[in-house]
Residue frames as a rotation matrix with the C-alpha (Angstrom) as fourth column:
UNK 1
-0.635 0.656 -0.408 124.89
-0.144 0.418 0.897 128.56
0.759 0.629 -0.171 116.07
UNK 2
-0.454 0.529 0.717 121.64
-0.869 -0.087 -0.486 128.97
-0.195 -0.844 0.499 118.29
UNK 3
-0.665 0.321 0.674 119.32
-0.081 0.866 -0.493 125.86
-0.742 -0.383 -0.550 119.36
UNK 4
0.625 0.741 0.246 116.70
-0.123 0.404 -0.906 126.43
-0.771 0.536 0.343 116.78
UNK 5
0.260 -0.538 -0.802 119.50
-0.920 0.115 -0.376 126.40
0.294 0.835 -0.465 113.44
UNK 6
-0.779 -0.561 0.281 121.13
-0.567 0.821 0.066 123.16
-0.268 -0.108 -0.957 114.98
UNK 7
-0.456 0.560 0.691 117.26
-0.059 0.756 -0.651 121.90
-0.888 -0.338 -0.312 115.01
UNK 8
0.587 0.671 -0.454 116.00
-0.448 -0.198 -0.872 123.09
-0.674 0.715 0.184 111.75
UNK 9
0.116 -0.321 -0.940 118.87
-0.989 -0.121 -0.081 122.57
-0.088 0.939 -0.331 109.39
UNK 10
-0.958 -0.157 0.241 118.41
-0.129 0.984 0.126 118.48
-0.256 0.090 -0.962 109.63
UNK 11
0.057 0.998 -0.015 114.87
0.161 -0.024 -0.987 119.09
-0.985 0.054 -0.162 109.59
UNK 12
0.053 -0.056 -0.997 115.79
-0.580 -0.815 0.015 121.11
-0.813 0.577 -0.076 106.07
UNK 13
-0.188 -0.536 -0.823 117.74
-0.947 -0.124 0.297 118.41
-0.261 0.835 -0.484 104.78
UNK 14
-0.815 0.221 0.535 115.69
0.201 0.975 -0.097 115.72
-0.543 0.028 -0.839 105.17
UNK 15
0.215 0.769 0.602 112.77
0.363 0.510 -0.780 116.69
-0.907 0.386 -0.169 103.85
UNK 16
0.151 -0.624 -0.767 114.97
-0.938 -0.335 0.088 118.12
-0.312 0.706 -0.636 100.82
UNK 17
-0.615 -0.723 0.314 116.14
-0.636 0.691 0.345 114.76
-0.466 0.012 -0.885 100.62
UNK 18
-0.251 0.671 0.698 112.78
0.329 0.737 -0.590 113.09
-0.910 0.081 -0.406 100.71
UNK 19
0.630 0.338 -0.699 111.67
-0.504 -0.506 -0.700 115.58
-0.590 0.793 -0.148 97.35
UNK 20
-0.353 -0.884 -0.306 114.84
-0.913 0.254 0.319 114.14
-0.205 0.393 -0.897 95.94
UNK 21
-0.621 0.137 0.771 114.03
-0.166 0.939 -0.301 110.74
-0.766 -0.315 -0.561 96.27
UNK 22
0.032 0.930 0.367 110.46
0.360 0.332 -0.872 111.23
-0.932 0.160 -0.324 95.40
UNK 23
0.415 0.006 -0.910 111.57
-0.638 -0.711 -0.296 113.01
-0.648 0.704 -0.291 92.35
UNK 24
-0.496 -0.861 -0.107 113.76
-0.801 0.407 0.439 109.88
-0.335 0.304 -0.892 91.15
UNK 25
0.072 0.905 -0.419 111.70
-0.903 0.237 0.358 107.52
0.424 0.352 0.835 88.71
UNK 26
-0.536 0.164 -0.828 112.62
0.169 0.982 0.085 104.07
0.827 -0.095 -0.554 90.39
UNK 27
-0.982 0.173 -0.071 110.44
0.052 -0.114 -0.992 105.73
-0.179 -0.978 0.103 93.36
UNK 28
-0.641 0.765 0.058 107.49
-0.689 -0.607 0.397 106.37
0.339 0.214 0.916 91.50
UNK 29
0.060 0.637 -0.769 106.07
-0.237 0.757 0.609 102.66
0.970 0.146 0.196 91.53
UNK 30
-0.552 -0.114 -0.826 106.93
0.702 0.472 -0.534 102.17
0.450 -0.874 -0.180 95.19
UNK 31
-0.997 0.012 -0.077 104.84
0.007 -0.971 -0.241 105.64
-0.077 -0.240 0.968 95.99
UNK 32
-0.286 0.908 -0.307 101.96
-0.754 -0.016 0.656 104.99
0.591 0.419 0.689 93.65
UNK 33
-0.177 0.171 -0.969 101.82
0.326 0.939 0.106 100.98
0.929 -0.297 -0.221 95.65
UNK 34
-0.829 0.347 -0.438 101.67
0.532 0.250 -0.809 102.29
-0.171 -0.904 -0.392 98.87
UNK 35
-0.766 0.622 -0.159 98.85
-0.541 -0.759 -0.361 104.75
-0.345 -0.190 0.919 98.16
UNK 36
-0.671 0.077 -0.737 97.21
-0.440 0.759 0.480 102.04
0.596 0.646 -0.476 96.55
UNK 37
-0.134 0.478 -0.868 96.99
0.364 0.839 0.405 100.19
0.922 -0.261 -0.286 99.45
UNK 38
-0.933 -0.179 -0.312 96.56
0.358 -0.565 -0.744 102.80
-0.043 -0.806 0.591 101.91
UNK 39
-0.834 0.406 -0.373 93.63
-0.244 -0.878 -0.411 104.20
-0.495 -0.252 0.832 100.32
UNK 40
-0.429 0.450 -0.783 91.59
-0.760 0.289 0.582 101.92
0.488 0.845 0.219 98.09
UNK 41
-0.218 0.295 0.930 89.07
-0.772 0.531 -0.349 99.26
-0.597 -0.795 0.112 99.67
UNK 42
0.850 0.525 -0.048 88.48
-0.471 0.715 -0.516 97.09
-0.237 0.461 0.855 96.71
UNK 43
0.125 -0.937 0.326 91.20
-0.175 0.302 0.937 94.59
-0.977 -0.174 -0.126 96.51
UNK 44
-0.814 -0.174 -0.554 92.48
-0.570 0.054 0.820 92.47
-0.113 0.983 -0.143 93.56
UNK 45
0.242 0.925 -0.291 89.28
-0.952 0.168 -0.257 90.88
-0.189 0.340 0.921 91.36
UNK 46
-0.067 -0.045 -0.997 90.78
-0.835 0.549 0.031 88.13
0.546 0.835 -0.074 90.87
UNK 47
0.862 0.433 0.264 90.41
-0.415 0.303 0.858 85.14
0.291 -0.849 0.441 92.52
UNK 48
0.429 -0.847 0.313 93.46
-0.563 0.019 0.826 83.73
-0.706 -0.531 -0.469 94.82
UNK 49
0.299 -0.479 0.825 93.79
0.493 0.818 0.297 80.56
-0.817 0.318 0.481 92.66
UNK 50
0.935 -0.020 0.355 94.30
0.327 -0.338 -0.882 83.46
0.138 0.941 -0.310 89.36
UNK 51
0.778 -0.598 0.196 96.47
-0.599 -0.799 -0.057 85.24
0.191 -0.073 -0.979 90.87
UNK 52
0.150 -0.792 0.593 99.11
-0.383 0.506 0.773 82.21
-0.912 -0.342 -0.227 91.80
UNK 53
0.515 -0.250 0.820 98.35
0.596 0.792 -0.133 80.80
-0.616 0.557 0.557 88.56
UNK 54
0.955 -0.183 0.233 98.86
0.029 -0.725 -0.688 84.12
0.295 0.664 -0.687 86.32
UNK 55
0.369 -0.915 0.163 102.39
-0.725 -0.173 0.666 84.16
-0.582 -0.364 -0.727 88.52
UNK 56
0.106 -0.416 0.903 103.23
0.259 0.888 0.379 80.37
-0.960 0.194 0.202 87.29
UNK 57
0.798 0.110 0.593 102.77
0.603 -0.141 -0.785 81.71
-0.003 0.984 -0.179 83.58
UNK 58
0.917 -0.358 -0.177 104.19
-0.353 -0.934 0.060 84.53
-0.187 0.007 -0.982 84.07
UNK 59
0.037 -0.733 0.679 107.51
-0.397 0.613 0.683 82.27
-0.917 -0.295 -0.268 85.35
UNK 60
0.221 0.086 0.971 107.05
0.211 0.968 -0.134 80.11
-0.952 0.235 0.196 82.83
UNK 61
0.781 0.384 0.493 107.01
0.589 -0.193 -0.784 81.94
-0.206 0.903 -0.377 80.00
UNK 62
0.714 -0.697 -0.062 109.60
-0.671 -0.707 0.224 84.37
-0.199 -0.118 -0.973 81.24
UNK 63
-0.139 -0.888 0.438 112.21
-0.496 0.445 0.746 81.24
-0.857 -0.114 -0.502 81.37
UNK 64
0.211 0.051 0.976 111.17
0.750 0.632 -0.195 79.23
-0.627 0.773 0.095 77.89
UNK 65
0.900 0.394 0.188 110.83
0.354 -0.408 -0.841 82.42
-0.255 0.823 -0.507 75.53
UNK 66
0.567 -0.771 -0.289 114.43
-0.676 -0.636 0.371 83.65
-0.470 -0.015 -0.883 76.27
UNK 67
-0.465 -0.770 0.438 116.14
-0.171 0.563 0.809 80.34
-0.869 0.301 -0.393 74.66
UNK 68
0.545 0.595 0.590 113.53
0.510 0.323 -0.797 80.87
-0.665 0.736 -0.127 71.66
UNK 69
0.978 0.210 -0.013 114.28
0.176 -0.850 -0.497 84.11
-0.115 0.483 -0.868 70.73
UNK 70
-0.023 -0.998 0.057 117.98
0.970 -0.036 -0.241 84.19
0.242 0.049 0.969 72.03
UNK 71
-0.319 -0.539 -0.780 119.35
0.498 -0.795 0.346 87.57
-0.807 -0.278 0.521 71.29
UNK 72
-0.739 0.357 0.571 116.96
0.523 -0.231 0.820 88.19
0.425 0.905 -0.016 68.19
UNK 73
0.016 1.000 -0.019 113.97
0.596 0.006 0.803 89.21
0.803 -0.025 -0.596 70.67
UNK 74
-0.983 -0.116 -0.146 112.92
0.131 0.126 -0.983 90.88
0.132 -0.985 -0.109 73.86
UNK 75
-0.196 0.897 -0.397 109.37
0.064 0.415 0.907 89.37
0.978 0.153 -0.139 74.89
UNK 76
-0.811 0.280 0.514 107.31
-0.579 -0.514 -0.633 90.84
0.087 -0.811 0.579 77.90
UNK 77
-0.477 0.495 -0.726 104.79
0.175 0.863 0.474 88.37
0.861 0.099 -0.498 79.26
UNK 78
-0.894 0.338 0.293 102.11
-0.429 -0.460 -0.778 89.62
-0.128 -0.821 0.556 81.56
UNK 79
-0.560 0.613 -0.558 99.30
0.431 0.790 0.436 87.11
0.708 0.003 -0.706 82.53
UNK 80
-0.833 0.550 0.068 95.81
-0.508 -0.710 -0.487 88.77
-0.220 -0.440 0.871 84.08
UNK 81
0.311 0.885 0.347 92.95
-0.677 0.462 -0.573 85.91
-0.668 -0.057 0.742 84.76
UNK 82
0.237 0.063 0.969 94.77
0.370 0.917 -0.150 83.52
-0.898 0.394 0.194 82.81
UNK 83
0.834 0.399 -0.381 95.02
0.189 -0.855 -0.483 86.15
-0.519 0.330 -0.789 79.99
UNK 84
0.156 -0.979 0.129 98.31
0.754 0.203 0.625 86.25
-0.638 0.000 0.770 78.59
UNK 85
0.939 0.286 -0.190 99.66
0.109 -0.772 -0.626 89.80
-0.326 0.567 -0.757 77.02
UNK 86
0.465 -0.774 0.430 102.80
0.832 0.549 0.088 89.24
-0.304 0.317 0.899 74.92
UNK 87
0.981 -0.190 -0.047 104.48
-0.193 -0.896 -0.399 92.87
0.033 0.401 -0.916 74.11
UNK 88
0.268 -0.946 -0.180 108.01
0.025 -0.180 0.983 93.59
-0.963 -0.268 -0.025 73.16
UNK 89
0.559 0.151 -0.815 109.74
-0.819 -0.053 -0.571 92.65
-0.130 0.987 0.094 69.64
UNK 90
0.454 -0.303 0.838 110.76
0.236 0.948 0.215 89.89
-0.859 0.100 0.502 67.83
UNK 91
-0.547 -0.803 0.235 112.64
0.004 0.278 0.961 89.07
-0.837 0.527 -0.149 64.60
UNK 92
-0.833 0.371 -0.410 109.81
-0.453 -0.036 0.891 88.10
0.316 0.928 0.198 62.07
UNK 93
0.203 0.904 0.377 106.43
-0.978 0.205 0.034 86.79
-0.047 -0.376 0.926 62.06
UNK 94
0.332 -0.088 -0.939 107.71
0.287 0.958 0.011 82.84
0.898 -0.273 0.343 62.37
UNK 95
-0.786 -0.365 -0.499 109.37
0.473 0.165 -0.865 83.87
0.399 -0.916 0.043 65.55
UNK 96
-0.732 0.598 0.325 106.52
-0.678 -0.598 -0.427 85.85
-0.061 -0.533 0.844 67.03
UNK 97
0.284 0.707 -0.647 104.09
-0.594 0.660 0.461 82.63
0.753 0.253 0.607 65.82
UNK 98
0.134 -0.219 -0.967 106.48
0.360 0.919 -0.159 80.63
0.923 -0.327 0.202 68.34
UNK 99
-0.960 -0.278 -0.014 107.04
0.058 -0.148 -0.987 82.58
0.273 -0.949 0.158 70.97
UNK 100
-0.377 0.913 0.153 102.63
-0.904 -0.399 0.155 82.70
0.202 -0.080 0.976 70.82
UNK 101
0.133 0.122 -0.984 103.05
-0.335 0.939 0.072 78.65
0.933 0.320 0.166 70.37
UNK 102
-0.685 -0.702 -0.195 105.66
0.058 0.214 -0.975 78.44
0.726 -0.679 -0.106 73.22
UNK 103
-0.665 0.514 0.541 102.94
-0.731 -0.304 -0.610 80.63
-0.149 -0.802 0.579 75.84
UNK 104
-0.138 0.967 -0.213 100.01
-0.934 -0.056 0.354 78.90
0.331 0.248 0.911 74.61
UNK 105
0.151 -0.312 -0.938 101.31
0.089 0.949 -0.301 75.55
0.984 -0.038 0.171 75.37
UNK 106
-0.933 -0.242 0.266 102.08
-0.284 0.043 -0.958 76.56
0.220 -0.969 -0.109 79.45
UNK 107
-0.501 0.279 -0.819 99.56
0.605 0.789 -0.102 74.99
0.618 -0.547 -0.565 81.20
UNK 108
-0.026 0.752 -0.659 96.08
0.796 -0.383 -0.469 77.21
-0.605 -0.536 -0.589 82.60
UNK 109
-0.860 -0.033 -0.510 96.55
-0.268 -0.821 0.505 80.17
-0.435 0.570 0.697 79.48
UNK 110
-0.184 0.969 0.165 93.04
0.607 0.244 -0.756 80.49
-0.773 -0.039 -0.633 78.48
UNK 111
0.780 0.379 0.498 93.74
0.621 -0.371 -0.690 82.91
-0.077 0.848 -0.525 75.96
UNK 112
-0.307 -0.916 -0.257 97.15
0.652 -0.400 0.644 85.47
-0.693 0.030 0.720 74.09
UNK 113
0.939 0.292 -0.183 96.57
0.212 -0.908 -0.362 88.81
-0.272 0.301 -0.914 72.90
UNK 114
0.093 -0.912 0.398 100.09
0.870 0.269 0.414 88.63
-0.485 0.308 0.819 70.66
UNK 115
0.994 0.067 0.087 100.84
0.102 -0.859 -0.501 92.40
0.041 0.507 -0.861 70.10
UNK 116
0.115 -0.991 -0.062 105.09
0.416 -0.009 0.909 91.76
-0.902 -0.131 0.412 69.47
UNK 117
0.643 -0.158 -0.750 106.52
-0.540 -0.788 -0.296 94.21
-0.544 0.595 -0.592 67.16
UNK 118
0.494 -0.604 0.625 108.42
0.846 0.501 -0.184 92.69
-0.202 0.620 0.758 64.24
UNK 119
0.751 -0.437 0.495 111.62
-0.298 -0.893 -0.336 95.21
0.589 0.105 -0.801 65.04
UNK 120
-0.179 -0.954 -0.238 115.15
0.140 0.215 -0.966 95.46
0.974 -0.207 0.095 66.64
UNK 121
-0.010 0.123 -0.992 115.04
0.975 0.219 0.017 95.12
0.220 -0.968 -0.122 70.38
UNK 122
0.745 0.219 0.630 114.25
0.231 -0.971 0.063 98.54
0.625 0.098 -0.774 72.20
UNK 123
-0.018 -0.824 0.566 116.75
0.100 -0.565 -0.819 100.16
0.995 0.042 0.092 74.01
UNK 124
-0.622 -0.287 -0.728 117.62
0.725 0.139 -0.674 101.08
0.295 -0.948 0.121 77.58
UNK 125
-0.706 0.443 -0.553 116.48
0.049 -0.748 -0.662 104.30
-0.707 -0.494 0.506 77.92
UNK 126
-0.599 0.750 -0.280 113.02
-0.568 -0.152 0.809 103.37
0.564 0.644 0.517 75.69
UNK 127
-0.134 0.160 -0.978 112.63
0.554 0.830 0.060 100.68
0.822 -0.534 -0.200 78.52
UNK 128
-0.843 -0.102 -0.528 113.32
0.461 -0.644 -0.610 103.46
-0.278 -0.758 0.590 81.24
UNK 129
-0.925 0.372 0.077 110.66
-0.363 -0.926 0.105 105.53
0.111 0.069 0.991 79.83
UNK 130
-0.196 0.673 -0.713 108.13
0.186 0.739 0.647 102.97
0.963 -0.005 -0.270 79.81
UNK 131
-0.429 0.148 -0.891 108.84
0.761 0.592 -0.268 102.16
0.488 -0.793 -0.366 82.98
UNK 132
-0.936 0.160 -0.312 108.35
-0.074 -0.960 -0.270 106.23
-0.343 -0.230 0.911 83.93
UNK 133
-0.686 0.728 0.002 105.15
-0.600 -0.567 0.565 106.26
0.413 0.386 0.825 81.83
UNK 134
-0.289 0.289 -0.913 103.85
0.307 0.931 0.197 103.31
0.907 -0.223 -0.357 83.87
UNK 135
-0.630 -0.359 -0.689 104.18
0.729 0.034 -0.684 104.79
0.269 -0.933 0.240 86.76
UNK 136
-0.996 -0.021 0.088 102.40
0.082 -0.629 0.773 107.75
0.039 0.777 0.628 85.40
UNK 137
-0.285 0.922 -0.261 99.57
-0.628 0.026 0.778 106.35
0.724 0.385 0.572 84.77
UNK 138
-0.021 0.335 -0.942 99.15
0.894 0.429 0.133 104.37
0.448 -0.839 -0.309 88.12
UNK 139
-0.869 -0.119 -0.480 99.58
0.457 -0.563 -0.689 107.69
-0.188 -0.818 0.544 89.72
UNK 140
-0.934 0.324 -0.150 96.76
-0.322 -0.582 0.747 108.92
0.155 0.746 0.648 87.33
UNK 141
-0.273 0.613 -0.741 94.36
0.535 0.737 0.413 105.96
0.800 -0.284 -0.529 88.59
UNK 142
-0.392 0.003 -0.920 94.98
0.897 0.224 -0.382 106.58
0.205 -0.975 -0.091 92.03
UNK 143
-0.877 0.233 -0.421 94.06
-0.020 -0.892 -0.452 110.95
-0.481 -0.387 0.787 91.56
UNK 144
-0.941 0.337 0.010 91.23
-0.303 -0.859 0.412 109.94
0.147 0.385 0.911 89.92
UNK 145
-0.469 0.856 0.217 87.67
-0.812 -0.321 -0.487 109.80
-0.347 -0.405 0.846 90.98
UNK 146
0.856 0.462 0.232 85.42
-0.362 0.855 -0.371 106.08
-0.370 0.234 0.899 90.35
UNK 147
0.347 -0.577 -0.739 88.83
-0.197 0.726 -0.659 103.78
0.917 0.374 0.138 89.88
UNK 148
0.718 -0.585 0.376 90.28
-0.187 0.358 0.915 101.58
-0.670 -0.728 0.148 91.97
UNK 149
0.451 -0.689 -0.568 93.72
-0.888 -0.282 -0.362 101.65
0.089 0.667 -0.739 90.79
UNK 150
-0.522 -0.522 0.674 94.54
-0.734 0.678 -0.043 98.43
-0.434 -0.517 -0.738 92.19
UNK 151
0.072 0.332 0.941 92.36
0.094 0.937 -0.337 96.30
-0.993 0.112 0.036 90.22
UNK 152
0.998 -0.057 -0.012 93.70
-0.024 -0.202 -0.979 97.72
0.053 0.978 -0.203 86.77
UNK 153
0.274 -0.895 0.352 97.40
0.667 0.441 0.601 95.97
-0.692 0.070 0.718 85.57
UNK 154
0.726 -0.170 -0.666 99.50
-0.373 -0.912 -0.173 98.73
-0.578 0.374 -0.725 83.70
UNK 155
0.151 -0.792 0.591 102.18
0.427 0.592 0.684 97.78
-0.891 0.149 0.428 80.95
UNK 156
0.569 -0.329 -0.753 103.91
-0.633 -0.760 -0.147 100.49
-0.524 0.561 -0.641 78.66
UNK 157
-0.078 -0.915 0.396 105.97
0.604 0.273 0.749 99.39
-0.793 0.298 0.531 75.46
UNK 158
-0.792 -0.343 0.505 107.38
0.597 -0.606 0.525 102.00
0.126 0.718 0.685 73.14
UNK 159
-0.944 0.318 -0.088 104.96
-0.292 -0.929 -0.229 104.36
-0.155 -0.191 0.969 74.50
UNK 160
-0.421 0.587 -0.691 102.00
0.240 0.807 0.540 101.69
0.875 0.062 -0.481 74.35
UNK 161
-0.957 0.053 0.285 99.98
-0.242 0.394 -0.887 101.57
-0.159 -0.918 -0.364 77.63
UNK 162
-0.660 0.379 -0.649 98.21
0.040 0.880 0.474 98.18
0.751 0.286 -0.595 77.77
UNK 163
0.072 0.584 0.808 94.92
-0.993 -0.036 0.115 98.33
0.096 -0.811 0.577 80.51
UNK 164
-0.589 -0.097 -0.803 94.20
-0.249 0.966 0.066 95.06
0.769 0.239 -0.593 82.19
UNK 165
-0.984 0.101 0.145 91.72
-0.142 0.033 -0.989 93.92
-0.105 -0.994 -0.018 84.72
UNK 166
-0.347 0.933 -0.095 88.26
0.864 0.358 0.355 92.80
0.365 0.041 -0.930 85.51
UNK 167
-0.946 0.194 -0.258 86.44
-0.058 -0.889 -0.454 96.18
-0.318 -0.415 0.853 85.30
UNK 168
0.348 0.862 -0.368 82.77
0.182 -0.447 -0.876 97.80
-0.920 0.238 -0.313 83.96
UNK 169
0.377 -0.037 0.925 82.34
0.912 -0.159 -0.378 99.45
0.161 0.987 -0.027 80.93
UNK 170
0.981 0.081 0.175 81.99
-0.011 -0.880 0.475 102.56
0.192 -0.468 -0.863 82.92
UNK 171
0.604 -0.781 0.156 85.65
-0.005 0.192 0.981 101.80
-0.797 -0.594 0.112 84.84
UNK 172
0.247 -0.434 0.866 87.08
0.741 0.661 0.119 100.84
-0.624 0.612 0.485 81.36
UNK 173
0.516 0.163 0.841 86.37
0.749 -0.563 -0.351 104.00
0.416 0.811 -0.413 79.62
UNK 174
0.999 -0.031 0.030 87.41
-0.042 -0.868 0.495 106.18
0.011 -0.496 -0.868 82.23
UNK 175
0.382 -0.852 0.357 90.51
0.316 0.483 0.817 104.04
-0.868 -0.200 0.454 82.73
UNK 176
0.137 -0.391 0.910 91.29
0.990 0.041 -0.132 104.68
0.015 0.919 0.393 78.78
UNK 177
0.781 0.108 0.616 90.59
0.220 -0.969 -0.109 108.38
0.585 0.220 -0.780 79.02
UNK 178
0.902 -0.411 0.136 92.60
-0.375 -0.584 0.720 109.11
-0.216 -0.700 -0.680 81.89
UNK 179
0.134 -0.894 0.428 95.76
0.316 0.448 0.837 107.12
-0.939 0.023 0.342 80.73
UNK 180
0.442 0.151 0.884 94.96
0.833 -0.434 -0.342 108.68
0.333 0.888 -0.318 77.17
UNK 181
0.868 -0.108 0.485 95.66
-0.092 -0.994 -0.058 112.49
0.488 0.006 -0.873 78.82
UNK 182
0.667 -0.724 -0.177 99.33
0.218 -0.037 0.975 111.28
-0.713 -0.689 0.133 80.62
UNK 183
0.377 -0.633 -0.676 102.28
-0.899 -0.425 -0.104 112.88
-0.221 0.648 -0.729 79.09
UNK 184
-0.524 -0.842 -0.125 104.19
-0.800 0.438 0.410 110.54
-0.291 0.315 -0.904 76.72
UNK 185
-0.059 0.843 0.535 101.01
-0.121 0.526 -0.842 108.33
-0.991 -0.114 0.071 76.02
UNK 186
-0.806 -0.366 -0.465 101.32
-0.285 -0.447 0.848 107.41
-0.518 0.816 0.256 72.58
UNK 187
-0.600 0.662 -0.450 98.43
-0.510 0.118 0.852 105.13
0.617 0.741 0.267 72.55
UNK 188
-0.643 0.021 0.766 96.27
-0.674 0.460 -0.578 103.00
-0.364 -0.888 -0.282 74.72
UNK 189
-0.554 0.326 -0.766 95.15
-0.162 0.860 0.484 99.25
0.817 0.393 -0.423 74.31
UNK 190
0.214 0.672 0.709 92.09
-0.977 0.148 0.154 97.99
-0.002 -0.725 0.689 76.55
UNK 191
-0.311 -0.114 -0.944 92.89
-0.455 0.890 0.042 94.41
0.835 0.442 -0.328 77.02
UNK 192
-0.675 0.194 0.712 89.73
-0.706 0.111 -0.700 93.74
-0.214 -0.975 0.062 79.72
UNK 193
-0.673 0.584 -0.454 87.79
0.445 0.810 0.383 91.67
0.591 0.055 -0.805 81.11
UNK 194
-0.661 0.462 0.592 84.49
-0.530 -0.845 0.068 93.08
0.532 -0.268 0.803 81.70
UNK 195
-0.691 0.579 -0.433 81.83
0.714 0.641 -0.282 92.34
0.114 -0.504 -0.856 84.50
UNK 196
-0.175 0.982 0.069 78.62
0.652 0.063 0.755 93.31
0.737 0.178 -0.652 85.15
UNK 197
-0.431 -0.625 0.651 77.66
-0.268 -0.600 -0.754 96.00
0.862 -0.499 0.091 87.47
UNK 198
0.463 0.804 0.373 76.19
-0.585 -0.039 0.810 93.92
0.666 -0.593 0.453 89.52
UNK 199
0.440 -0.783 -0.440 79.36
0.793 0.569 -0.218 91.58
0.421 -0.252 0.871 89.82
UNK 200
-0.007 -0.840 0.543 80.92
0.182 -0.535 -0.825 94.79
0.983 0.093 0.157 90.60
UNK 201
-0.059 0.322 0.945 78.84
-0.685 -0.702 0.196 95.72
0.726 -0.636 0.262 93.37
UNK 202
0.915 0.124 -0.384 78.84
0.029 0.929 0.369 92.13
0.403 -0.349 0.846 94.89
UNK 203
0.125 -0.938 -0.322 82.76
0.782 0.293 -0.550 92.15
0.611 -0.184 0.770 94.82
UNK 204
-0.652 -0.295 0.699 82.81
-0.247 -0.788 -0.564 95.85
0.717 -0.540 0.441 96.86
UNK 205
0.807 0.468 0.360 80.62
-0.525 0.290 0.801 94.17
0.270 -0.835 0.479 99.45
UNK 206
0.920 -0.233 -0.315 81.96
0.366 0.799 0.477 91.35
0.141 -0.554 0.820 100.10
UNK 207
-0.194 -0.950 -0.243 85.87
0.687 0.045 -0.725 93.52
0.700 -0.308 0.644 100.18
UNK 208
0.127 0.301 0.945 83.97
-0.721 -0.626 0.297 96.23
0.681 -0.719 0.138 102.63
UNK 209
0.907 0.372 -0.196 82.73
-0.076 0.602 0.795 93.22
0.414 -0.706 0.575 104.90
UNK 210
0.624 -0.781 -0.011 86.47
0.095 0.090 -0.991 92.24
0.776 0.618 0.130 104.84
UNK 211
-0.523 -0.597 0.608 88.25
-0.106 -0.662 -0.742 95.54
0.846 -0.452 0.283 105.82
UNK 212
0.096 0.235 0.967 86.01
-0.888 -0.419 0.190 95.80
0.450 -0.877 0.168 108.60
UNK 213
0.927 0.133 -0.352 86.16
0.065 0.866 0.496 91.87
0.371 -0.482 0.794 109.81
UNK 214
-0.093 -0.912 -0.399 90.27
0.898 0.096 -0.429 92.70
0.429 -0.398 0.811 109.73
């Protein structure tokens, strides 16, 4: 075995490996996040105090709804400006009224977009695919042209994908179209908040000024 075979074939099988990897769907979302933030300059729109509070819902909701529902339900809770977006399925429409009671009742929810399926919990690998078609469509953000993928919240059920995020009209539409053409897309909900493009253009100053201050 000469010097260049000893040097190449590790060379081979690493970046073999790395295709692997990158081929392997719990990698997609860690792939799509750094490019994200590698390559985008507008941060998140919200403001710090949303973003801690939308966590505290989040929390919250995640730990009350599971002793509602029990083993009759499985209830996704994703919280964007206060926003609350309830997907998953429930039992019947009294339990989907309470698990809408339960959220409303947490403490800064300004408003619940209550789109739970009155059906048998979904499966593993209907959950896996989600999670794949999520990914998807963040990679879809990020290859196209006028989005910042980073200020639009993705969230896939049963082939669902939910939009979120303080955007334009302009930003919105595109955002629908381009998550509209990803394989396995069965449908797509808009569930923004829109701003002005003058709010937009305010909020890409002031994250330019930023990057360049850090």
């Amino acid at each position: 075995m000469n010097k260049w075979t000893r040097i190449t074939r590790p060379l081979a099988a690493t970046i073999l490996c790395g295709v692997v990897v990158a081929s392997l769907q719990g990698c997609v979302e860690m792939a799509v996040g750094s490019a994200v933030v590698g390559t985008l300059s507008a941060t998140d729109r919200r403001t710090f105090g949303a973003q801690t509070e939308d966590k505290a819902i989040v929390f919250k909701g995640e730990t009350r709804i599971p002793n509602l529902v029990g083993n009759a339900g499985h209830v996704n809770v994703t919280s964007f400006n206060r926003k609350v977006l309830l997907t998953g399925e429930v039992r019947d429409e009294a339990m989907k009224a309470a698990v809408e009671r339960e959220v409303g009742a947490i403490e800064g929810v300004q408003s619940i977009v209550n789109d739970l399926e009155i059906a048998g919990t979904s499966s593993f690998t209907s959950r896996s695919n989600d999670s794949l078609i999520t990914g998807k469509v963040k990679a879809a953000f990020v290859d196209a042209r006028d989005l910042y993928a980073n200020s639009i919240k993705v969230v896939t059920e049963r082939g669902i994908v939910y939009l979120m995020g303080r955007v334009t009209q302009r930003e919105g539409q595109l955002a629908g179209q381009v998550a509209s053409g990803v394989n396995g897309v069965q449908k797509v909900v808009k569930v923004f908040e829109y701003i002005s493009d003058d709010e937009f253009r305010q909020m890409t100053k002031s994250s330019d000024s930023q990057s360049i201050k850090q």
